[in-house]
C-alpha positions as CSV (number, residue, x, y, z in Angstrom):
1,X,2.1,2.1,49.8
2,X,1.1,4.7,47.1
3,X,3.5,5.7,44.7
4,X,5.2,8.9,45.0
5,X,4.7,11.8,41.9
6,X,7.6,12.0,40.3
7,X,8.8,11.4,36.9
8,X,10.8,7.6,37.7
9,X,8.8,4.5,37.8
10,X,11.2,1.7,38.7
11,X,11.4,-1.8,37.2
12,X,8.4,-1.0,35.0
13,X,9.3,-4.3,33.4
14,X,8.2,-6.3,36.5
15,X,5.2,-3.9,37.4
16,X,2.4,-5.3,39.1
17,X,-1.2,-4.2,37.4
18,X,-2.1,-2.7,40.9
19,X,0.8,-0.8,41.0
20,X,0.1,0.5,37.1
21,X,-3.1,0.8,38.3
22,X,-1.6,3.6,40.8
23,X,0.3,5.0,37.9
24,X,-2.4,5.3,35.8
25,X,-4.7,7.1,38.2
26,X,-1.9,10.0,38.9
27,X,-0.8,10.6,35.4
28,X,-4.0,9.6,33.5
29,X,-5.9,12.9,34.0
30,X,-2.8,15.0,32.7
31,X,-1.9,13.0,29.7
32,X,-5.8,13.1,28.9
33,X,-5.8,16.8,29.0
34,X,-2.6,17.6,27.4
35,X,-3.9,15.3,24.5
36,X,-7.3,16.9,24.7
37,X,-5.7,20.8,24.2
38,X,-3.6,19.5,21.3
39,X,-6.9,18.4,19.2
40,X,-9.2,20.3,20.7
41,X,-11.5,17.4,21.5
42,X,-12.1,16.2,24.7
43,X,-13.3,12.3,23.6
44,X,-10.3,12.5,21.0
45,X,-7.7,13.4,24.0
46,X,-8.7,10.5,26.4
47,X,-9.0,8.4,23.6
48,X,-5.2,8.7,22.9
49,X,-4.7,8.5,27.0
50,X,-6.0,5.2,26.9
51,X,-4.3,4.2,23.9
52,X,-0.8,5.7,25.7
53,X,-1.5,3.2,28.5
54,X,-2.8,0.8,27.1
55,X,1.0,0.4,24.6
56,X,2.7,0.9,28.1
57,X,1.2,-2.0,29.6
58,X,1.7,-4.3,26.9
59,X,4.7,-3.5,25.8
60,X,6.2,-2.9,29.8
61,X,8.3,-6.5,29.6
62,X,10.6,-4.1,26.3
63,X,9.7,-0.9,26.9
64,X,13.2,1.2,28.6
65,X,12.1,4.5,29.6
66,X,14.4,4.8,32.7
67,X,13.9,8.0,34.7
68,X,11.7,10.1,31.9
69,X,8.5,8.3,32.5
70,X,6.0,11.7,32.7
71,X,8.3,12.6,29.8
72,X,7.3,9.2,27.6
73,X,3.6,10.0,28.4
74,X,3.1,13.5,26.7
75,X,5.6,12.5,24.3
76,X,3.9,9.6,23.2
77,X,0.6,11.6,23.6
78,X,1.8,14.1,21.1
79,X,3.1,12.0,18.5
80,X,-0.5,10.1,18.5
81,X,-2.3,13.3,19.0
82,X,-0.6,14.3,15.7
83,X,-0.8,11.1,14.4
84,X,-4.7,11.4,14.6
85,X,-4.6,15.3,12.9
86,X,-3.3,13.9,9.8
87,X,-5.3,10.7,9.4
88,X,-8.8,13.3,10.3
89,X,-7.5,15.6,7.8
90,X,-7.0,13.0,5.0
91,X,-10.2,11.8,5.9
92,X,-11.7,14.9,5.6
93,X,-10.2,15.4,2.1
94,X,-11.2,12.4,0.6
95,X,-14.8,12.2,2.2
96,X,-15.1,15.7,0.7
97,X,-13.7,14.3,-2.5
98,X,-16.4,11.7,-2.1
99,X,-19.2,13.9,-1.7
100,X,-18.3,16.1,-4.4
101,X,-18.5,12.9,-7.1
102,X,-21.7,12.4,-6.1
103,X,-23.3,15.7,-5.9
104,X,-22.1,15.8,-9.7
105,X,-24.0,12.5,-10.5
């Protein structure tokens, strides 16, 4: 029996990984693209999809989301998908930082 679309999973503690497997494929596609719009890179976007999942899965036994499951997704989407902004931009300061001492040697 599919899972419904809605935003409560129940018992996502004792989930079976056929039945996240369900989860994943209805919500996978929109946390992807919300992710992907936020940094403007498609890769980036289902990058940070999997990595959503992939916490939600491991950490299902502790994890208590209750009835705001869709909710958790994009939430956790966005605070990765900003997460990743300001790790790319200090990256792209010191590589730049980088370049420019060697350029003067």
């Amino acid at each position: 029996m599919p899972i419904k679309y809605n935003n409560h999973i129940p018992d996502l503690q004792e989930i079976s990984k056929i039945k996240f497997e369900e989860i994943f494929c209805i919500y996978y596609s929109q946390v992807a693209a919300f992710a992907s719009v936020i940094l403007e890179d498609k890769a980036a976007g289902e990058d940070i999809a999997q990595e959503v999942f992939v916490y939600v899965w491991e950490k299902r036994k502790n994890l208590q989301i209750g009835k705001g499951f869709r909710s958790y997704l994009f939430q956790s989407a966005y605070t990765r998908a900003i997460d990743y902004i300001k790790r790319s931009k200090q990256f792209d300061k010191y590589s730049h930082k980088i370049f420019l001492q060697f350029a003067e040697e």
